[in-house]
N, C-alpha and C positions, 0 to 999 in steps of 0.2 A: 536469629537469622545468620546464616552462613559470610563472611564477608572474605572475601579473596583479595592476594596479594601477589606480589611478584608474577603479578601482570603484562609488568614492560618487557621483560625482555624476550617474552613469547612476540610481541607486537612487533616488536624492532628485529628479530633474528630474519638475519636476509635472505634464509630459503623464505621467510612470512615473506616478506617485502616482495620477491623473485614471485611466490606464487600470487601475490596480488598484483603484480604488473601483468601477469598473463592474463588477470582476471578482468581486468581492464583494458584489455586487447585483444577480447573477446568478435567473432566475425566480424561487422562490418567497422566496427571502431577502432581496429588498427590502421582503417584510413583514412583515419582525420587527421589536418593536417598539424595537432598539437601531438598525437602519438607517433606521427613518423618523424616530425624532429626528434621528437626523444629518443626514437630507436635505432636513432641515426649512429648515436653515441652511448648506446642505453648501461651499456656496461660502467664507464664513467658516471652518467646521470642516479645510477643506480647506489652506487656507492657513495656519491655525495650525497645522496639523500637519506643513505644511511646513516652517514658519518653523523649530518646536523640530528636527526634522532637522538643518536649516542650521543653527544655534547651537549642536547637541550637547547641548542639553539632553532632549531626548525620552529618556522612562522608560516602559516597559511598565504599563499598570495590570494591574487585577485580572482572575481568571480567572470565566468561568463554570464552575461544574464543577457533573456531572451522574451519572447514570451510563447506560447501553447495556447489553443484555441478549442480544442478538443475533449475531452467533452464539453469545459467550459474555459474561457481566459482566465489563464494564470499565468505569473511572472515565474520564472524558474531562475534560478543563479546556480551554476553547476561549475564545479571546480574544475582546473588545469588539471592536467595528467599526472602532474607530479604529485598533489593532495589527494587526488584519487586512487594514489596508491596508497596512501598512507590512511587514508579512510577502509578499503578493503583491508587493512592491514591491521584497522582493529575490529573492522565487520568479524573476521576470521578469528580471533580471540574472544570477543567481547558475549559475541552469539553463544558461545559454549558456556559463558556463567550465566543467560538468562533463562537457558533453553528450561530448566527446569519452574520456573517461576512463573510464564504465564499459564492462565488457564487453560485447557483446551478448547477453550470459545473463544477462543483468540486467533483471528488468518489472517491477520495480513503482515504480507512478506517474512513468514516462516518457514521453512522446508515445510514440505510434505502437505503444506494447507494450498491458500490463494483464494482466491474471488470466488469459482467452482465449487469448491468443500465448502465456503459459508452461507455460499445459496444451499447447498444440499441440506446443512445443520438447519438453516432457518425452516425449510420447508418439512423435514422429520420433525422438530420442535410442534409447528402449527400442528400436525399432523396429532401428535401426542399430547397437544394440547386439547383439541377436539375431542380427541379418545377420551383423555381422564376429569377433561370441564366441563363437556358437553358444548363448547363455545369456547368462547377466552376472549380477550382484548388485548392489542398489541401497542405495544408504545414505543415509538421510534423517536429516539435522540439525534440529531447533527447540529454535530461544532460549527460555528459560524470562524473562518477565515483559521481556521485549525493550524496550522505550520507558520503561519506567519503571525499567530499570536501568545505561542509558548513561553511559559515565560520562564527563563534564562536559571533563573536563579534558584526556582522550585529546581527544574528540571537536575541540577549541578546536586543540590540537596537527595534527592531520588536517586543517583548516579551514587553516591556515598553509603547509601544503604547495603549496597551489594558491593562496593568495591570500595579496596585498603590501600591498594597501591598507590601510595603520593604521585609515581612520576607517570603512570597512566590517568589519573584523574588529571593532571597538569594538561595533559594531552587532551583529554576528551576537553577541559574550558576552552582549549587554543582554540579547536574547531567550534564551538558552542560562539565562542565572543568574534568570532571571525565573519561572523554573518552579514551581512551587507544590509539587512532589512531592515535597522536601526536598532534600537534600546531591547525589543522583545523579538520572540520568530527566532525560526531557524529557515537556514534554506530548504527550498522544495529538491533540489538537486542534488543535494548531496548522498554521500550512499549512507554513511553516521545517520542520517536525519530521521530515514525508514528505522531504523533502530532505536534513536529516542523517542521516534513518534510511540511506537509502542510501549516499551519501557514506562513512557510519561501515561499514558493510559491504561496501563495496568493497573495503576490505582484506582480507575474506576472501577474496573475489571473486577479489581478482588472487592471492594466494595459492596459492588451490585450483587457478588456469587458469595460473598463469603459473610458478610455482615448481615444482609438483605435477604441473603438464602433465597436470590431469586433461579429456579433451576433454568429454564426456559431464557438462555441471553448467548446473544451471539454479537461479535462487533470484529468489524473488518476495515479498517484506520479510525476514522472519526465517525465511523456511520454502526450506531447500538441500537438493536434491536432486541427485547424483551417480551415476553407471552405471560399474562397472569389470568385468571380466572372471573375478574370482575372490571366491572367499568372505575369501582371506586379504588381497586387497587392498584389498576391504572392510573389513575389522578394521583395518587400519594406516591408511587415510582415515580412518576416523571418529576415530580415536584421533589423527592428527594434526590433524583441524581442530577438534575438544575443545583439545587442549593450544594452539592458537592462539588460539582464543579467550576462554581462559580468563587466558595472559600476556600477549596482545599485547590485545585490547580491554577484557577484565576483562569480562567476560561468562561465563556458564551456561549451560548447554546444558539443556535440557528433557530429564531422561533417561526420563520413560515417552514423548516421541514420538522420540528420538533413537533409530535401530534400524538395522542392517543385515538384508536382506533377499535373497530370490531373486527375480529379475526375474518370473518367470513367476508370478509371485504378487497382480502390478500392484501400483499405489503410491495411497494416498489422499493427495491435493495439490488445493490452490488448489480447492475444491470440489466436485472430480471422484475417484472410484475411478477410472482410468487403466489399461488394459489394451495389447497392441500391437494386439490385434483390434479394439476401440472403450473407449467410456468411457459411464460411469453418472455419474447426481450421486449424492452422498453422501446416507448415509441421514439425515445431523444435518439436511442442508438439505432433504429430505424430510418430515421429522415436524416441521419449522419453518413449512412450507409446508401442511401440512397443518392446525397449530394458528391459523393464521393465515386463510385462507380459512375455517375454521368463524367465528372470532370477527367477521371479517367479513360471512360470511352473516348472523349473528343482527343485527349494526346493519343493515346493509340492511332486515331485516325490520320493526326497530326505527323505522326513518326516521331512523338518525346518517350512515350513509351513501346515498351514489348510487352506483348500478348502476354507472353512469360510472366513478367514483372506486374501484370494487373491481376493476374490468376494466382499470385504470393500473397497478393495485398487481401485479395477475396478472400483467400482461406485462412486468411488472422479470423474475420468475422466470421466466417463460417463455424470456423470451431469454438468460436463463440455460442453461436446461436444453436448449435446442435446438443448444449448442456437445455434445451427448452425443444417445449413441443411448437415449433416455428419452422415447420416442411412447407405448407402452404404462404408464406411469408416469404422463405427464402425465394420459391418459386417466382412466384410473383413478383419481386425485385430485381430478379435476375433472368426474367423472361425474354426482355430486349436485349440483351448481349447474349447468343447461341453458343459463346466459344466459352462462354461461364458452364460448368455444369457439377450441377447441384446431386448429390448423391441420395438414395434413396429414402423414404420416410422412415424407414427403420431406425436410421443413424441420428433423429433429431429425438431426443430426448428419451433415448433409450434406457437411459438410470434411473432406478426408481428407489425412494427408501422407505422404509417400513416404519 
């Protein structure tokens, strides 16, 4: 395997640095109130932050940590502005030695994939699984507490595989040991994190596709989904990629969503119930959508919000739900609010793969 050097000082060169502060000042995030200090002075703040780079003294500070309720609670700890740069700083390096490495069953948070492409793969998958099984049984894996129980030390180890550079690997532990979660975990906030998370699961990755020769797998962070032909060779998947996980990353398998199933029964993934005939959104993202345009009708009504601003918010979901055949769904949701308006059924699930 390939290992790469002379890493650092792609990371550290201040047009990197310069383009990763714009990348973190990105629309509405240039006005918070930890970016507009910074860019108050950014030019100075800039350059000292290059300086400790280049000297080796740069140290992570502290986390903001919060929590998120949506889809479910979780604690996020997300770095100052200034680590933030410095994290895009090696997003922008670090992506270019892996790009080659993961599988193409791999979406999440890569160019050109996301959530969308791994519904689409999973549902061609079922589709060609049917075709060439006549059937199939599907087996769904989820990591129990996934980011916040990585452990530290593999991860560092796996980091070494592909990379030589001493004083970028130096870098990558700072941010790795820098985590506020305790002894294991890395942050949910961080932008590095999205990069490890994958990295670290690509060993299952290659694993399950390369050792396994299993064709039929798709996985989009923590959530793997496989297609085989029998019920029995369902049981020995899952039971091998449990036993992998548990010696070779130190990791848990979520056992109420860990399941072996019948194809014909469709799969809940990435958002979607998933059928080979079409797909629905789930009903979690359903009754969330539902809670959430009432609380926004009342501020409308209230004068917290603008019409404007509720009809931005609708059309995150909308272009959600329009990857599924969910026209009569949207409808129906959005029947009490008149100034909502939902586009025609053409537009809801109009992709279809073969």
């Amino acid at each position: 395997m390939k290992r790469y050097d002379r890493l650092y000082e792609k990371i550290v060169d201040f047009n990197n640095l310069l383009f990763a502060y714009k990348q973190t000042t990105k629309g509405s995030r240039k006005f918070k109130r930890d970016a507009i200090l910074f860019s108050m002075v950014e030019d100075v703040n800039l350059f000292n932050l290059w300086k400790e780079l280049k000297t080796g003294v740069y140290r992570v500070g502290d986390y903001i940590r919060f929590k998120v309720y949506e889809p479910k609670e979780r604690l996020v700890s997300a770095p100052h502005i200034r680590d933030k740069i410095v994290q895009f700083a090696v997003h922008n390096v670090i992506k270019d030695v892996y790009k080659g490495v993961f599988t193409k069953d791999s979406y999440a948070c890569l160019e050109g994939r996301g959530t969308h492409r791994a519904v689409e793969a999973v549902q061609r998958y079922m589709r060609m699984a049917e075709r060439n099984f006549g059937g199939g049984w599907i087996v769904k894996v989820d990591i129990s507490k996934f980011f916040y129980t990585i452990d530290r030390e593999i991860l560092k180890r796996i980091l070494r595989k592909k990379i030589a550079c001493e004083r970028t690997l130096w870098l990558l532990d700072t941010i790795i040991d820098s985590s506020p979660e305790g002894k294991v975990g890395i942050p949910l906030g961080n932008v590095t994190s999205q990069d490890f998370a994958n990295i670290y699961l690509n060993e299952l990755d290659q694993y399950v596709k390369r050792y396994l020769g299993i064709k039929y797998y798709v996985r989009y962070m923590d959530d793997c989904i496989a297609i085989v032909p029998t019920r029995e060779d369902a049981k020995l998947l899952k039971e091998r990629m449990i036993w992998f996980l548990r010696t070779k990353l130190n990791l848990k398998e979520n056992e109420k969503k860990t399941q072996i199933f019948p194809l014909k029964q469709g799969v809940n993934a990435y958002g979607f119930k998933i059928w080979t005939t079409h797909r629905k959104v789930r009903d979690q993202s359903k009754r969330a959508m539902k809670r959430r345009i009432k609380a926004m009708d009342r501020k409308l009504k209230e004068g917290l919000l603008t019409e404007k601003e509720v009809k931005q918010a609708v059309d995150s979901w909308l272009g959600h739900a329009r990857h599924s055949n969910s026209y009569n769904l949207a409808k129906k949701i959005f029947a009490p609010y008149p100034y909502i308006k939902v586009e025609g059924e053409m537009k809801f699930g109009e992709w279809r793969c073969d």
